[in-house]
C-alpha positions, 0 to 999 in steps of 0.5 A: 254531750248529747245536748249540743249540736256542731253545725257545719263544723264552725257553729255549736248551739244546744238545747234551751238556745233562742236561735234563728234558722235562714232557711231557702224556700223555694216557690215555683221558680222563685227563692226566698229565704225565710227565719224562724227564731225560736228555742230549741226545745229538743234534740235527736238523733246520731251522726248524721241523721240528727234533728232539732226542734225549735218552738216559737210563739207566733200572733195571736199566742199561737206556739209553732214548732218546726223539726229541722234536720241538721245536714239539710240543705235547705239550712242556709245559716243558724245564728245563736241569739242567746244561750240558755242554761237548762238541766234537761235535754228536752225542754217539753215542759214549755208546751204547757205554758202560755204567754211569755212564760212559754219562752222563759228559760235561763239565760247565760251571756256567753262573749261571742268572738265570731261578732263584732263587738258592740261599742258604746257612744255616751252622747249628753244632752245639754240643758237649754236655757231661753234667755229673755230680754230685759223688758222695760218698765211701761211695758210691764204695766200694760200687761193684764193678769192673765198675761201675768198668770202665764209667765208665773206658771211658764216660770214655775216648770222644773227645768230639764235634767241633763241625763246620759244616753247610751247609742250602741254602733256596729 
């Protein structure tokens, strides 16, 4: 297919995937790897001379849109975050939109073997209940209205749910 790029033989994305692109940069003597994630917007080229485009929304709503060449050396390695399903093979259309809807393209959850795989840890959390001493009986009577008016509205707070979170472990 026209839509779909192999890069380096191990990974194939297309175009309306959100990925990101480790690339070296070079400053003076130093190197430093620099992501760019965004949605590939575009594909073009043949053989060995193809390119991608990928747009993505920086601060301040402004959209930034980087053409890589594909067998370039600078590309230390691409991760496909998702796959998006899309019936066209340039996705121009998104540079009309602003906002959030600029990065709206429909999303398919393709099982990734090459990850390892998520597992799930349900850790509950127990309700704590405060047990009060029995209090005696002059005691009781030195206590003022206010003081009363405190514990009946300490007493009247609903009590805490037990509820189930989900930890996710890699």
């Amino acid at each position: 297919m026209a839509n779909l790029v192999t890069w380096k033989d191990t990974l194939t994305f297309g175009v309306g995937d959100t990925i990101s692109i480790h690339q070296k940069i070079v400053d003076g003597d130093k190197t430093r790897t620099q992501i760019f994630k965004g949605i590939v917007i575009g594909i073009k080229g043949h053989q060995g001379l193809k390119s991608f485009t990928v747009r993505k929304i920086a601060t301040a709503g402004v959209a930034v849109e980087k053409i890589f060449p594909l067998e370039t050396p600078t590309i230390i390695k691409i991760e496909v975050i998702k796959k998006g399903k899309v019936r066209r093979a340039k996705l121009y259309y998104l540079r009309d939109r602003v906002g959030k809807k600029a990065t709206k393209v429909k999303d398919v959850f393709v099982k990734k073997s090459d990850q390892p795989k998520i597992e799930e840890e349900v850790v509950e959390k127990k309700e704590v209940v405060k047990r009060e001493a029995p209090e005696k009986k002059e005691e009781k009577k030195s206590k003022t209205k206010k003081s009363e008016a405190r514990e009946r509205r300490k007493k009247k707070k609903p009590k805490k749910i037990v509820r189930k979170e989900k930890h996710f472990t890699r």
